[in-house]
C-alpha positions as CSV (number, residue, x, y, z in Angstrom):
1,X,-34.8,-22.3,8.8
2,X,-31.3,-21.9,10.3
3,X,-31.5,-20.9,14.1
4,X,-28.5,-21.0,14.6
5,X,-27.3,-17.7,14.8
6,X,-27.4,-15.6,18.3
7,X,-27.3,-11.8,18.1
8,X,-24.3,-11.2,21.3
9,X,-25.4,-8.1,22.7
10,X,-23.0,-8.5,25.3
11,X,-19.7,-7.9,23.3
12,X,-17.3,-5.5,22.9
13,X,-14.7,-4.7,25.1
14,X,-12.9,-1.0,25.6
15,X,-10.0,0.1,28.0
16,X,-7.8,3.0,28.3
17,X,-4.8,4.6,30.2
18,X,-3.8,7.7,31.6
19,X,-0.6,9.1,33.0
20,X,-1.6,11.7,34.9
21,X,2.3,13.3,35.0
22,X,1.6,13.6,31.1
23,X,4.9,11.1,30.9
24,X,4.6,9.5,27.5
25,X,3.1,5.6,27.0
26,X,3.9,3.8,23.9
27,X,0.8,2.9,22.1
28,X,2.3,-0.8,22.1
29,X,0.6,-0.8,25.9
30,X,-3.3,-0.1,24.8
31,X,-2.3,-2.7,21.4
32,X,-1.6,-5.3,24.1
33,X,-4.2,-4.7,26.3
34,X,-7.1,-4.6,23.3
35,X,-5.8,-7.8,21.7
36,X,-6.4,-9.7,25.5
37,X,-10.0,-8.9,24.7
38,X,-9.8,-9.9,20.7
39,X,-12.7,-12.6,21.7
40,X,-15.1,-9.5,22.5
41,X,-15.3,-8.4,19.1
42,X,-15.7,-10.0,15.9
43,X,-12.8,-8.5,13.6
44,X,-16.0,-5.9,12.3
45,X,-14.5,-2.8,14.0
46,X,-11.7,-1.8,16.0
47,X,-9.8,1.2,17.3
48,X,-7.6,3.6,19.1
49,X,-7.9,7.5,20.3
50,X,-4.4,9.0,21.7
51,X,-3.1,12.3,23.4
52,X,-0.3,14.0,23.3
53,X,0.8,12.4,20.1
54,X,1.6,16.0,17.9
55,X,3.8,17.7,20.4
56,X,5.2,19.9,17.3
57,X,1.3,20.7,15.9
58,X,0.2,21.1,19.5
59,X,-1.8,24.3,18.7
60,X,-3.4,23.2,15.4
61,X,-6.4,21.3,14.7
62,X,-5.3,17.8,13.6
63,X,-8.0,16.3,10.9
64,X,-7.8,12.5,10.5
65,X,-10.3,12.0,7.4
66,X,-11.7,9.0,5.3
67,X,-11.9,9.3,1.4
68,X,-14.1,6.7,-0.6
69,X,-12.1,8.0,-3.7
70,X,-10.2,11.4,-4.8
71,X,-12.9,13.1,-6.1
72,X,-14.4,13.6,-2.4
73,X,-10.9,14.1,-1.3
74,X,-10.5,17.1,-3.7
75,X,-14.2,18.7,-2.1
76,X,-12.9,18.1,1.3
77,X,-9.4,20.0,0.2
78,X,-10.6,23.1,-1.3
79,X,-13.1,23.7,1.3
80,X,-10.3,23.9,4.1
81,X,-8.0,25.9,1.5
82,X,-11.0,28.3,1.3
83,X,-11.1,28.2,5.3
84,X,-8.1,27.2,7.3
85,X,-4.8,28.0,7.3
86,X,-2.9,24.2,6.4
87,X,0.2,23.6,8.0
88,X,0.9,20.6,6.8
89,X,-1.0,17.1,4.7
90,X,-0.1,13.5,4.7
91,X,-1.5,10.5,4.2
92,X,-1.2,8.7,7.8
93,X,1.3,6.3,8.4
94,X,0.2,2.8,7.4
95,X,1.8,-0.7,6.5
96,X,0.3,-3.9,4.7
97,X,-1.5,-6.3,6.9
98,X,-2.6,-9.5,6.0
99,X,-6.3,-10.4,6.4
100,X,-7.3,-6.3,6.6
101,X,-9.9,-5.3,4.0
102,X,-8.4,-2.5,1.8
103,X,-8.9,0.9,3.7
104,X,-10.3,4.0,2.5
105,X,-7.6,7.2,1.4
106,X,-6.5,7.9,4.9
107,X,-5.2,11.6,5.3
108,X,-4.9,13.9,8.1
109,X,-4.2,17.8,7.8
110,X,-2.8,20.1,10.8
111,X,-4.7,23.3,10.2
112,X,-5.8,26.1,11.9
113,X,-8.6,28.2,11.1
114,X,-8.4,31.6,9.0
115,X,-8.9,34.8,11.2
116,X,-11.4,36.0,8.8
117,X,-13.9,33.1,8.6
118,X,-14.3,33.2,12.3
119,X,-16.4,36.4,12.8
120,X,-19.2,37.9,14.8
121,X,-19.9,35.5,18.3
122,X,-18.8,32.7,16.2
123,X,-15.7,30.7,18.3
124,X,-12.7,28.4,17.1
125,X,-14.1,25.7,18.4
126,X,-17.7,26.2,17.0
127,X,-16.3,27.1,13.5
128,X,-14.4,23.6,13.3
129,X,-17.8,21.7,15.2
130,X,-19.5,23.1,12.2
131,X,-16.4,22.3,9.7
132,X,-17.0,18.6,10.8
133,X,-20.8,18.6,10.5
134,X,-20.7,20.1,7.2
135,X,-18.2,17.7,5.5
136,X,-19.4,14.5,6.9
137,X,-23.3,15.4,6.1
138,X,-22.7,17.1,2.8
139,X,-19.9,15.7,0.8
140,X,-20.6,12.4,-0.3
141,X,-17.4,10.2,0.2
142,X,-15.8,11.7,3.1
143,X,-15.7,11.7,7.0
144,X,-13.6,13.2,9.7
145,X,-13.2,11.1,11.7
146,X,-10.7,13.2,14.2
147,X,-10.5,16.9,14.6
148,X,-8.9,17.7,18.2
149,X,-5.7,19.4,19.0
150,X,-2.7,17.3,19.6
151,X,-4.6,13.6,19.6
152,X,-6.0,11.5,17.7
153,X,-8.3,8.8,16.2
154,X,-7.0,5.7,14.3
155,X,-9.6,3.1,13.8
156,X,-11.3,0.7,11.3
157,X,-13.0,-3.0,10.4
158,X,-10.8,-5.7,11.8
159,X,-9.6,-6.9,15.0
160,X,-7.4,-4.7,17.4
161,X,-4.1,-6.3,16.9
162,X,-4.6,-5.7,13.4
163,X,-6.1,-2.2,13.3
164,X,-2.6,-1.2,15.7
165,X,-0.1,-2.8,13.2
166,X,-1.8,-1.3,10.5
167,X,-1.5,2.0,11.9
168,X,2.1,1.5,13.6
169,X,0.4,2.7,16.8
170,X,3.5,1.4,18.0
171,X,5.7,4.0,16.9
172,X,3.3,6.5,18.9
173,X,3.8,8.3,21.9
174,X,0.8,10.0,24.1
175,X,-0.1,10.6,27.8
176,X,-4.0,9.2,27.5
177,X,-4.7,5.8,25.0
178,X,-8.2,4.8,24.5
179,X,-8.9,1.3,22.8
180,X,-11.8,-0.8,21.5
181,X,-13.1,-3.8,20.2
182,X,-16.5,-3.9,18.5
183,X,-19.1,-6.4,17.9
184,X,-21.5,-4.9,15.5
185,X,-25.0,-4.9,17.1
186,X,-27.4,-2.6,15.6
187,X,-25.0,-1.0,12.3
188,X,-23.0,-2.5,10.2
189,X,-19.0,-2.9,10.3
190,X,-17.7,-0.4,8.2
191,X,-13.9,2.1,8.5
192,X,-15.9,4.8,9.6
193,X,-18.4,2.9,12.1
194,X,-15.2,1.6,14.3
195,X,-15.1,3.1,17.3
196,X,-14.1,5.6,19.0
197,X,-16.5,8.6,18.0
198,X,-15.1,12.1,18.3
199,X,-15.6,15.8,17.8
200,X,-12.7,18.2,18.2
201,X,-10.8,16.6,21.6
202,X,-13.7,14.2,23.2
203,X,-13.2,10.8,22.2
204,X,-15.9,7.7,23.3
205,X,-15.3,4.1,23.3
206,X,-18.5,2.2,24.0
207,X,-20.0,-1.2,25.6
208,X,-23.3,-1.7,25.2
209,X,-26.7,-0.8,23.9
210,X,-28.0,2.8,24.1
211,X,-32.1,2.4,23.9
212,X,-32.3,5.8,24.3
213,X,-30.6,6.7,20.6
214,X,-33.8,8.7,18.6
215,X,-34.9,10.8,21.4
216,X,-31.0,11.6,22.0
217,X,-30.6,12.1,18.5
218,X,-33.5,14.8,18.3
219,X,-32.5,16.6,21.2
220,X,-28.7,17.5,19.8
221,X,-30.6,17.9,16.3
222,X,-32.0,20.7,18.2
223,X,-29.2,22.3,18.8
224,X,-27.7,21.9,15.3
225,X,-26.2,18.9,15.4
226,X,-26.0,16.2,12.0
227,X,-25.8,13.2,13.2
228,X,-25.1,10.8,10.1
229,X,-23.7,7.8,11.2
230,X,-26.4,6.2,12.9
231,X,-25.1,4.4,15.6
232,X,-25.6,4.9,19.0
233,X,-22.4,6.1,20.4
234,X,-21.7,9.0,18.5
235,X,-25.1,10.7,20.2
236,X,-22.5,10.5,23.6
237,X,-19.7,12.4,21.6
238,X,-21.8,15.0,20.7
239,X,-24.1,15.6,24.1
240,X,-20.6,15.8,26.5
241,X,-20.1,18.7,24.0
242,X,-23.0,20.0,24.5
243,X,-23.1,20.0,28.2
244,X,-19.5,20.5,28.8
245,X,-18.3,23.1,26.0
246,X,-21.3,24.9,25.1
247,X,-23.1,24.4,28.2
248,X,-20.8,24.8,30.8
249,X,-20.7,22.3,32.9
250,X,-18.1,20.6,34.7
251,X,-17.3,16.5,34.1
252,X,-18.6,15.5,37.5
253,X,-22.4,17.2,36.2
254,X,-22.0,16.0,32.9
255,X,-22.0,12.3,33.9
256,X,-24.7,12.7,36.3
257,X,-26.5,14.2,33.8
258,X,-25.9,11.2,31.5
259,X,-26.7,8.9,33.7
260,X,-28.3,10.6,36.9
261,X,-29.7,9.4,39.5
262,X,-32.9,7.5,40.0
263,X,-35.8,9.6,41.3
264,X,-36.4,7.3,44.3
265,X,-33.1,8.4,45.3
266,X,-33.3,12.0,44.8
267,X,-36.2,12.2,47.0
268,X,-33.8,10.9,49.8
269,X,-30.7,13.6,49.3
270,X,-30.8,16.7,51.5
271,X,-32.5,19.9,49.9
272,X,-29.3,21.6,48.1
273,X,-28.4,18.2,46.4
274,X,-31.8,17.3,45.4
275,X,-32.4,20.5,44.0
276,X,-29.2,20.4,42.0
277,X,-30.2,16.9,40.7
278,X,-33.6,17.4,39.8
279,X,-33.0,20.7,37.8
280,X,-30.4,18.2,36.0
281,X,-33.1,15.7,35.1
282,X,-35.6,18.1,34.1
283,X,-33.5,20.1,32.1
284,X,-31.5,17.3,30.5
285,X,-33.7,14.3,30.7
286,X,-33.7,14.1,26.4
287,X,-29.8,14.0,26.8
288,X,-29.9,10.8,29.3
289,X,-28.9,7.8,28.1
290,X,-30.7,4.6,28.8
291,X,-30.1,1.3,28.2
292,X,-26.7,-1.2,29.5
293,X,-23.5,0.6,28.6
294,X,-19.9,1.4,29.8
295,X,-18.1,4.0,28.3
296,X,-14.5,5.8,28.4
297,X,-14.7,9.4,27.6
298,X,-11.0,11.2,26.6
299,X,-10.5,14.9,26.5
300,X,-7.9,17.1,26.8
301,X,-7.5,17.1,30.6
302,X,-8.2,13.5,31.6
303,X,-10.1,10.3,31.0
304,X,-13.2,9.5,32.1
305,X,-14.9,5.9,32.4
306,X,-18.9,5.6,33.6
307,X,-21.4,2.8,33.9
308,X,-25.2,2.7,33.4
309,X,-26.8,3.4,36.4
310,X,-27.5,-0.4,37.1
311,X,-24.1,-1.8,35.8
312,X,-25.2,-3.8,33.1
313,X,-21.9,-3.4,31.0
314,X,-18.7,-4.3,32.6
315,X,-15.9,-1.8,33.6
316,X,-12.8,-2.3,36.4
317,X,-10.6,0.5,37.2
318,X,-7.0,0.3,38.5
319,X,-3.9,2.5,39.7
320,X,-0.5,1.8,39.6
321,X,1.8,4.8,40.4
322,X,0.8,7.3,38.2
323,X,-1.3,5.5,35.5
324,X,-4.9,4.8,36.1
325,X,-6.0,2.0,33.9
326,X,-9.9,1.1,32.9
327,X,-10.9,-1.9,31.2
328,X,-13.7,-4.1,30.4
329,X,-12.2,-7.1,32.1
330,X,-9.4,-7.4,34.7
331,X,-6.9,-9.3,32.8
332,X,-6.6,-6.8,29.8
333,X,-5.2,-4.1,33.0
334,X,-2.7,-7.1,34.5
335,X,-1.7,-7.7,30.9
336,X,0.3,-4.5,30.9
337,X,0.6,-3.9,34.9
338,X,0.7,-7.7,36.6
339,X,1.0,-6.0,39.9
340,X,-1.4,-2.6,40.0
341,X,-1.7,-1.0,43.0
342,X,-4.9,-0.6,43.6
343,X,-7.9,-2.6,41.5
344,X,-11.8,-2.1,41.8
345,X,-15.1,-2.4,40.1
346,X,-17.0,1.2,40.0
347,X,-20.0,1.4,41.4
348,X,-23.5,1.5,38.5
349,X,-23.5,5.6,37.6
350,X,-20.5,6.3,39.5
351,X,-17.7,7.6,37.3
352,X,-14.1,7.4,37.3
353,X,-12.7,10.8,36.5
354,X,-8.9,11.1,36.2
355,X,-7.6,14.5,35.1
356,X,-3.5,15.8,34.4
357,X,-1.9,17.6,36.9
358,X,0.4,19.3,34.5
């Protein structure tokens, strides 16, 4: 029997960039940064999430979907004709790589949805959360894979540098850039299992392990959410929705609610903040996520980045002028900003929340 093979469930690596003036940052930067950290993955999955990169479709849902062939493609098509207005469909930019696998049909549509289809206390947003559900549970062949305004998702099995030639992330410009590098530990390595996850504008790139996967699962099932994909980080796309968009509340009680704080230190915080924290555990303790993990969290208004509450998973934060940088390791920051102003390691629990000014 060969022994020789050691399951890493330390790898992956993740960092991201914000400039909080909303002044635009090639996508060279994050491609540079990600390929520092190339030894943290294992060419199985890699990939980017972007803002501000549609400045001309800024007010229309941009779909970035996967086709196994054209028969799924034509599903997908005449389900958004029947739907959503389409402003426009392309295939996404790509060029030839050598050593990348061939990619799936890679499309993305800027739509809007029709006036008609959105009736009764239906929203926009819950019409196109419900868009995405439908089409990546029920038509064999497809997955969106992107589905926010103005950003999006460009990912897939290789390594980073490869996965940003192949999309020419270079020739993109956007005020937030999310990257990762994954090293398959519980699903396989497959275009649409690449990080990062997303539904409409949140975007997650994840480190780690989240032991907590079924019961989170079950809990968003309960509130109507497919999750198909079977990996662990997409349950974290789908419960800041919850909390944040449908919920209601704000980033800071979000990722306390993610990762809150232990009971033995709730007993010690003074009455009006342990009341606030233990209503939080008891009415989201299904949506907490256990296990070693750091994340990044993008959205329309900043960039978030959050340990486990014991720091198991590395994450180091920086500033320099008006770009806050986050990265699994130092060097992949000091790759693009030798000299940052300011550099530290967050506390376990304690997130990192950068939002626009503008």
């Amino acid at each position: 029997m060969n022994h020789d093979y050691q399951k890493d469930i330390a790898g992956c690596g993740l960092a991201g960039l914000i400039n909080k003036k909303k002044n635009p940052l090639s996508g060279s930067h994050i491609a540079k940064s990600m390929a520092l950290m190339n030894d943290r993955g294992n060419g199985l999955g890699a990939g980017y999430a972007a803002y501000g990169i549609y400045p001309e479709f800024a007010e229309l849902y941009a779909f970035h979907l996967m086709y196994d062939d054209h028969t799924s493609r034509m599903e997908v098509e005449n389900h958004l004709k029947n739907n959503y207005h389409i402003e426009k469909t392309e295939e996404i930019p790509t060029r030839p790589v050598e050593g990348l696998g061939i990619s799936p049909l890679l499309l993305r549509y800027f739509v809007c949805p029709l006036e008609d289809k959105v009736v009764g206390d239906m929203t926009e947003k819950e019409f196109v959360v419900n868009t995405v559900m439908k089409i990546n549970s029920e038509m064999e062949g497809a997955y969106v894979f992107s589905s926010g305004k103005n950003m999006g998702a460009f990912k897939g099995v290789g390594n980073p540098k490869e996965i940003a030639d192949f999309f020419l992330l270079e020739e993109y410009e956007g005020y937030i850039w999310t990257g990762h590098t994954r090293f398959p530990t519980n699903t396989p390595g497959w275009w649409g299992g690449a990080h990062p996850f997303t539904l409409l504008d949140w975007s997650i790139v994840h480190n780690g392990e989240i032991s907590s996967y079924g019961i989170n699962k079950r809990y968003l099932e309960m509130f109507g959410y497919k999750l198909t994909l079977l990996t662990d980080t997409e349950v974290v796309a789908y419960t800041l929705d919850l909390m944040i968009r449908k919920h209601g509340l704000d980033i800071p009680l979000a990722c306390s609610a993610l990762a809150p704080p232990f009971w033995k230190d709730i007993d010690k915080m003074p009455d009006a903040e342990k009341e606030v924290y233990t209503a939080l555990r008891l009415a989201y303790g299904s949506a907490m996520l256990n296990g070693p993990f750091s994340l990044l969290f993008g959205h329309s208004g900043g960039l978030v980045g959050i340990n486990d509450r014991i720091k198991l998973r590395p994450l180091v934060a920086a500033e320099h002028g008006d770009v806050t940088y986050m990265a699994s390791e130092e060097s992949a920051i000091r790759e693009i900003c030798p000299k940052p102003d300011k550099v530290w390691a967050p506390r376990a629990g304690d997130p990192v929340i950068v939002e626009l000014e503008v």
